[in-house]
ChimeraX commands (.cxc) that place a marker at each C-alpha (Angstrom):
marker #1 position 0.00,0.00,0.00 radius 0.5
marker #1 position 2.77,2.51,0.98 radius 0.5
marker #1 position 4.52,1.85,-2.34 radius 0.5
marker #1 position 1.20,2.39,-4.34 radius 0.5
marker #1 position 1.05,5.68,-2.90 radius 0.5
marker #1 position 4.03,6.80,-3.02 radius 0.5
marker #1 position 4.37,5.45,-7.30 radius 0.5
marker #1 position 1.16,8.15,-6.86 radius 0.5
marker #1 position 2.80,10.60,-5.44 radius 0.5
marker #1 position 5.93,10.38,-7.69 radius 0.5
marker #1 position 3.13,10.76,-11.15 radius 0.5
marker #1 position 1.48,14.05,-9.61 radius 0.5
marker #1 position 5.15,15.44,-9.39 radius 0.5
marker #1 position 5.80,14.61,-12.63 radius 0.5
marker #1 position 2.99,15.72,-13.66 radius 0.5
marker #1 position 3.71,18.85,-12.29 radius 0.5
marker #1 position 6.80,19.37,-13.46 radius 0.5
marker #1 position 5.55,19.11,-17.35 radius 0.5
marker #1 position 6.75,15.22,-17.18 radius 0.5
marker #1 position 10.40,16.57,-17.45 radius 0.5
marker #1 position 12.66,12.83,-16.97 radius 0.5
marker #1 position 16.17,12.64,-16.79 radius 0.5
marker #1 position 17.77,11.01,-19.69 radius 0.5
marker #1 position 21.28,10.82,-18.11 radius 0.5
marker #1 position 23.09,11.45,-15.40 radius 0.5
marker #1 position 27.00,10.93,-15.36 radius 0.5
marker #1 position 30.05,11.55,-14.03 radius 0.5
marker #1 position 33.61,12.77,-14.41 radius 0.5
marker #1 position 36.93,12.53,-11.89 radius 0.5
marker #1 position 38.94,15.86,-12.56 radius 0.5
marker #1 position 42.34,16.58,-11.31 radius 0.5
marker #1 position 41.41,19.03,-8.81 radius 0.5
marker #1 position 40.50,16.63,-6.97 radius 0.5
marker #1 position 36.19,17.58,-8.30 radius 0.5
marker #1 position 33.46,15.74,-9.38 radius 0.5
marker #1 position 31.74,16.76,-12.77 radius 0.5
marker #1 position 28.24,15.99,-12.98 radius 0.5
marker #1 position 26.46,15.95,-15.91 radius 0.5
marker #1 position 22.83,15.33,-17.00 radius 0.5
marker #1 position 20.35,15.28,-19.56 radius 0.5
marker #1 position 16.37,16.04,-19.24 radius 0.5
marker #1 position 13.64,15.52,-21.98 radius 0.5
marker #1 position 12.26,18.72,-21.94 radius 0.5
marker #1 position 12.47,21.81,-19.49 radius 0.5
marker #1 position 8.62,22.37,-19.49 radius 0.5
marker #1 position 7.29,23.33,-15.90 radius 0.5
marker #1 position 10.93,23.33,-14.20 radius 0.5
marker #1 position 12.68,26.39,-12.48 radius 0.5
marker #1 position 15.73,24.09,-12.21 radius 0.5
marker #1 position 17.82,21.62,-10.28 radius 0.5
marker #1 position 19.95,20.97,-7.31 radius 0.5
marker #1 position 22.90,18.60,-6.27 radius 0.5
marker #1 position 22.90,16.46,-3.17 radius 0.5
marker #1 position 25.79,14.64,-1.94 radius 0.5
marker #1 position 26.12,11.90,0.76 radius 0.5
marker #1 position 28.85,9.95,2.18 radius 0.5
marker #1 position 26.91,6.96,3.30 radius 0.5
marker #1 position 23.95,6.98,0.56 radius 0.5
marker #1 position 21.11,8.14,3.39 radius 0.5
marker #1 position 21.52,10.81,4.53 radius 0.5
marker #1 position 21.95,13.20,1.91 radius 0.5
marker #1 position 22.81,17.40,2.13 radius 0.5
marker #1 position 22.67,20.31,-0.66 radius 0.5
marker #1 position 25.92,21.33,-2.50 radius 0.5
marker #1 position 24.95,23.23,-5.23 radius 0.5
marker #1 position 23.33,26.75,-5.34 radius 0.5
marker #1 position 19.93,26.45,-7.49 radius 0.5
marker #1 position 20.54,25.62,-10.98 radius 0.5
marker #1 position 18.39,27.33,-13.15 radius 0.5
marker #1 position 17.08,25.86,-16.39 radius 0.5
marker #1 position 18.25,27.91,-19.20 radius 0.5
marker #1 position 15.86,26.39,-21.70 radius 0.5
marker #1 position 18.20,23.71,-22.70 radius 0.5
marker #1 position 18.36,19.84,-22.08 radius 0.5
marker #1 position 21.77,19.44,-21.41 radius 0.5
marker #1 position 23.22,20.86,-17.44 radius 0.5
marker #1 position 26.26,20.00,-15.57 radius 0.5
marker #1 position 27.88,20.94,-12.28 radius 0.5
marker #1 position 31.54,20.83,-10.90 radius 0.5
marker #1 position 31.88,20.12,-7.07 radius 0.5
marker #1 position 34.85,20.07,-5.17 radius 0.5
marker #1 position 34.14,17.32,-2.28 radius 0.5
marker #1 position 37.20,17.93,-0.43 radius 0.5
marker #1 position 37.09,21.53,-0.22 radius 0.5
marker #1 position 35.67,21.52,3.64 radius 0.5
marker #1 position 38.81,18.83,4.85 radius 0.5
marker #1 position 41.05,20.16,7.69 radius 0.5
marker #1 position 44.20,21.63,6.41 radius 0.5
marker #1 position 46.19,19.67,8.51 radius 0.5
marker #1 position 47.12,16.30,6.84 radius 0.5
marker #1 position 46.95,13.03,8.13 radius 0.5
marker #1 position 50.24,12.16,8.78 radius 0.5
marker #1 position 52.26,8.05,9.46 radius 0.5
marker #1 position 55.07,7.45,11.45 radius 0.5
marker #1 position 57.66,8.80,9.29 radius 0.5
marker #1 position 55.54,11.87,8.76 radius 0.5
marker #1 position 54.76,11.23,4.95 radius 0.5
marker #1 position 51.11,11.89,3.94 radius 0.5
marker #1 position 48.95,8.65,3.66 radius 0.5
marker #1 position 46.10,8.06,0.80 radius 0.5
marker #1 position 42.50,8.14,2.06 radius 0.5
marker #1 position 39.89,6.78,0.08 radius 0.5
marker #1 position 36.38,8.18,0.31 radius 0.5
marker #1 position 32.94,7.13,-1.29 radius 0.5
marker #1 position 30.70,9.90,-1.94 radius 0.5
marker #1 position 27.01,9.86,-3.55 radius 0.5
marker #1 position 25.02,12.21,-5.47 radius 0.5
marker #1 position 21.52,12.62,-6.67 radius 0.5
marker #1 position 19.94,15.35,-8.47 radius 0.5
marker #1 position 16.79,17.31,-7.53 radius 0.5
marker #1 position 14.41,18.62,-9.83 radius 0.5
marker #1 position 12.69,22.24,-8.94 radius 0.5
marker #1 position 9.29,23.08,-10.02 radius 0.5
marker #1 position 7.88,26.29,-10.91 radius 0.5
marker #1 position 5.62,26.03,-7.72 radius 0.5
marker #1 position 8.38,25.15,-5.78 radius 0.5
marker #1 position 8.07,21.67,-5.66 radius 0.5
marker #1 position 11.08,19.57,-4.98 radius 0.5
marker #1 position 11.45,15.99,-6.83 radius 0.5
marker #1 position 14.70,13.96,-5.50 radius 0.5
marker #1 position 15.30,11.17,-8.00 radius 0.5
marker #1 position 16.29,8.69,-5.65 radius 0.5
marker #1 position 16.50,5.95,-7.89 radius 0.5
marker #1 position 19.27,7.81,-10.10 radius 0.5
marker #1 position 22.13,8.33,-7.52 radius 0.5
marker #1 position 25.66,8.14,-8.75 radius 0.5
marker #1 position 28.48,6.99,-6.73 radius 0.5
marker #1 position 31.93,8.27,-7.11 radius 0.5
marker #1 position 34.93,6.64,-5.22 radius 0.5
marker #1 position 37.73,9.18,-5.08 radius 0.5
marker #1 position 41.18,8.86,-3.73 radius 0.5
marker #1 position 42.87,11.50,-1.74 radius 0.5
marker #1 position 46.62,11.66,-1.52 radius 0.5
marker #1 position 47.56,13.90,1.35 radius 0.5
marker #1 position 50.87,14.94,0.36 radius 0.5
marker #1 position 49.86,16.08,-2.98 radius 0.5
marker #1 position 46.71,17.98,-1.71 radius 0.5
marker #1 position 49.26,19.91,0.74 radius 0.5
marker #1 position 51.62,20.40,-1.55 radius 0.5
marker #1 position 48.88,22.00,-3.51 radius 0.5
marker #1 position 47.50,23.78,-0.57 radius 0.5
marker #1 position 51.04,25.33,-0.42 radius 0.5
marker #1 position 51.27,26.35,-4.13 radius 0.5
marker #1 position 47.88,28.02,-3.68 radius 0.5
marker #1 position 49.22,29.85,-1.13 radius 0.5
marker #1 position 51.92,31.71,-3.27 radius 0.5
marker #1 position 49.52,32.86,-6.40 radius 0.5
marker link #1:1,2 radius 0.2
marker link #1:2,3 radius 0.2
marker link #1:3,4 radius 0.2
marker link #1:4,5 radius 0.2
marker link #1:5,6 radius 0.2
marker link #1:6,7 radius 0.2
marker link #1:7,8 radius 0.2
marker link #1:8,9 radius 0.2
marker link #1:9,10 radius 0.2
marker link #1:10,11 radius 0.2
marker link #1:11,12 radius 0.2
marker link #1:12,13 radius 0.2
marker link #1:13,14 radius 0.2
marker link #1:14,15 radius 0.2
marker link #1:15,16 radius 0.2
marker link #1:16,17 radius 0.2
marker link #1:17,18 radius 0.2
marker link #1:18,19 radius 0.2
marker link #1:19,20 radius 0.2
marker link #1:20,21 radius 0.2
marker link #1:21,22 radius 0.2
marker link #1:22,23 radius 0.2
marker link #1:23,24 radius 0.2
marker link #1:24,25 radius 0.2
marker link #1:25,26 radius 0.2
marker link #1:26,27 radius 0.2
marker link #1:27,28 radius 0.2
marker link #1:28,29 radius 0.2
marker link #1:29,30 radius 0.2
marker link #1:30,31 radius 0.2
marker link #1:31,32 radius 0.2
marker link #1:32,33 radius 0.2
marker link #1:33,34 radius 0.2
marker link #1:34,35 radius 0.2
marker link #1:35,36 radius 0.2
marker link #1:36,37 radius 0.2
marker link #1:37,38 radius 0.2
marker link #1:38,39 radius 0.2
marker link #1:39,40 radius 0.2
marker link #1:40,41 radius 0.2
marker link #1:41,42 radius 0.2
marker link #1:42,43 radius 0.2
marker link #1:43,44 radius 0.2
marker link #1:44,45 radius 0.2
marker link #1:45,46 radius 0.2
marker link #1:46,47 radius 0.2
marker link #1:47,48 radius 0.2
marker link #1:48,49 radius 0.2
marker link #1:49,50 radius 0.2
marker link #1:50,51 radius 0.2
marker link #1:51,52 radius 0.2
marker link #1:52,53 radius 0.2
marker link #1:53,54 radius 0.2
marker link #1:54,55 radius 0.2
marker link #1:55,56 radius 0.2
marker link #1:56,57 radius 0.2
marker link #1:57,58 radius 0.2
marker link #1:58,59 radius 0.2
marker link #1:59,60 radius 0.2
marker link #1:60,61 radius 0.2
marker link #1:61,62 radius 0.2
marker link #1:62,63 radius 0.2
marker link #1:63,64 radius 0.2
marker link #1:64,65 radius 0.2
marker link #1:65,66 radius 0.2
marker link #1:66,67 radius 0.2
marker link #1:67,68 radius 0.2
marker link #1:68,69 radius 0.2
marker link #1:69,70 radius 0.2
marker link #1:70,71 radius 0.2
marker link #1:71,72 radius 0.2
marker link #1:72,73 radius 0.2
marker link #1:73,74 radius 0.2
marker link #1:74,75 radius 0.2
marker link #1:75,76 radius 0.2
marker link #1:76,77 radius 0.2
marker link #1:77,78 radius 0.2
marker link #1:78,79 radius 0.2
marker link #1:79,80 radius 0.2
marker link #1:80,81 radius 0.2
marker link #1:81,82 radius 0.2
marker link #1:82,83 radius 0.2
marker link #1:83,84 radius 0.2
marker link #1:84,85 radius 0.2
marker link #1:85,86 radius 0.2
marker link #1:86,87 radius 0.2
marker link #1:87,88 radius 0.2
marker link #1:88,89 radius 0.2
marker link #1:89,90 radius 0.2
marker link #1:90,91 radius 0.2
marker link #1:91,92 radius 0.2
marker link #1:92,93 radius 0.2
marker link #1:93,94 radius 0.2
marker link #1:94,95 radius 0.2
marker link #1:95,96 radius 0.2
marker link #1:96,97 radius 0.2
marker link #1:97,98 radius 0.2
marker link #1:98,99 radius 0.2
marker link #1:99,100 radius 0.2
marker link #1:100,101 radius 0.2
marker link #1:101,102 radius 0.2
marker link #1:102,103 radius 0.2
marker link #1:103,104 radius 0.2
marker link #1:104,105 radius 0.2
marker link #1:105,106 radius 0.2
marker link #1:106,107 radius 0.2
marker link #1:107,108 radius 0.2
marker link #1:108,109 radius 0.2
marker link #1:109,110 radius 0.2
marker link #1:110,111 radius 0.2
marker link #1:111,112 radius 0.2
marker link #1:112,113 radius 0.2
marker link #1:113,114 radius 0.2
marker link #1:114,115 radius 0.2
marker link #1:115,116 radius 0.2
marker link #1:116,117 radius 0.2
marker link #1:117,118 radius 0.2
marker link #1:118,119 radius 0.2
marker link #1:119,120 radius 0.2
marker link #1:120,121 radius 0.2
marker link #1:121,122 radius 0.2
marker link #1:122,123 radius 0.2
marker link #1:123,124 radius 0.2
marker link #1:124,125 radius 0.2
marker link #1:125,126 radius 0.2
marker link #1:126,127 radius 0.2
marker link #1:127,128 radius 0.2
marker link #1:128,129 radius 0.2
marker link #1:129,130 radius 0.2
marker link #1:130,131 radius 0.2
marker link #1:131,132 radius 0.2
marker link #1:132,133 radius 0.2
marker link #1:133,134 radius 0.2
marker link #1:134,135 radius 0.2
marker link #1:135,136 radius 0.2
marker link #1:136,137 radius 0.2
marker link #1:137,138 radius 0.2
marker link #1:138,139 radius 0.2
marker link #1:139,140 radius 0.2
marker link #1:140,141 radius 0.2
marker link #1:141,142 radius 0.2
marker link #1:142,143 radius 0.2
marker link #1:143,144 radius 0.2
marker link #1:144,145 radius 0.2
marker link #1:145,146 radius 0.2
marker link #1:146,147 radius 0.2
view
C-alpha cells in the first residue's frame, strides 16, 4: 500500500513538473580533486531548475549546489569540489609522509518546479569513489598559497 502511494505521489510530481525525466546522469573525476556531474532532461517544461545532493553513506543526503536554473536547454552539468571543507592539517604516518584516504561519496539530483516543488530522483544516484593523496593535496594547498 505505501509503495502504491508513493508510485502516486511520484506521477502528480511529474505531472507537475511538465513530465520533465532525466535522460542521463553521469560523471567525471577531474584533477582538482572535483566531481563533474552531468545530465540530460527531456524537456524543461514546468521546471525552475535543479539541485545537487551529496552523501557519504547513501542516506543521509545534504545540498551542495546553489539552485541551478534551467536555461531552456536539455543538457546541465555541475563541478563540485568534495574535499574543499577537509582540515588543512594532513593526516600524517610514522615517518611523517602523507597517507592516501579513500572516500565514497554519492550524489543525486533534484528537480525544482515552478511552484516550488522539490522531486529527489532517488533511484538515479551516482556513486563516485575518489582517492585522496595527502601529500599532494598539501603540496597543492602550499602552491595556492603563493599565487
Amino acid at each position: 500500500m505505501k509503495l502504491l502511494s508513493t508510485l502516486i505521489l511520484l506521477s502528480l510530481f511529474a505531472l507537475k513538473l511538465g513530465a520533465a525525466e532525466l535522460v542521463l546522469f553521469g560523471h567525471h573525476l577531474l584533477p582538482d580533486p572535483a566531481v563533474r556531474l552531468y545530465w540530460e532532461i527531456d524537456a524543461s517544461a514546468g521546471l525552475q531548475g535543479f539541485e545537487i545532493e551529496r552523501s557519504t553513506d547513501n542516506e543521509h543526503f545534504q545540498t551542495v549546489s546553489q539552485r541551478i536554473l534551467c536555461n531552456g536547454g536539455l543538457d546541465y552539468s555541475f563541478t563540485d569540489y568534495p574535499l574543499d571543507g577537509m582540515s588543512n592539517s594532513p593526516i600524517q604516518s610514522r615517518k611523517g609522509l602523507g597517507v592516501d584516504q579513500d572516500q565514497t561519496y554519492y550524489y543525486r539530483l533534484v528537480f525544482l518546479g515552478n511552484d516550488n516543488s522539490r522531486l529527489v530522483l532517488q533511484d538515479d544516484v551516482i556513486q563516485v569513489e575518489m582517492q585522496l593523496n595527502t601529500v599532494s593535496t598539501t603540496w597543492g594547498s602550499i602552491k595556492a598559497m603563493f599565487r
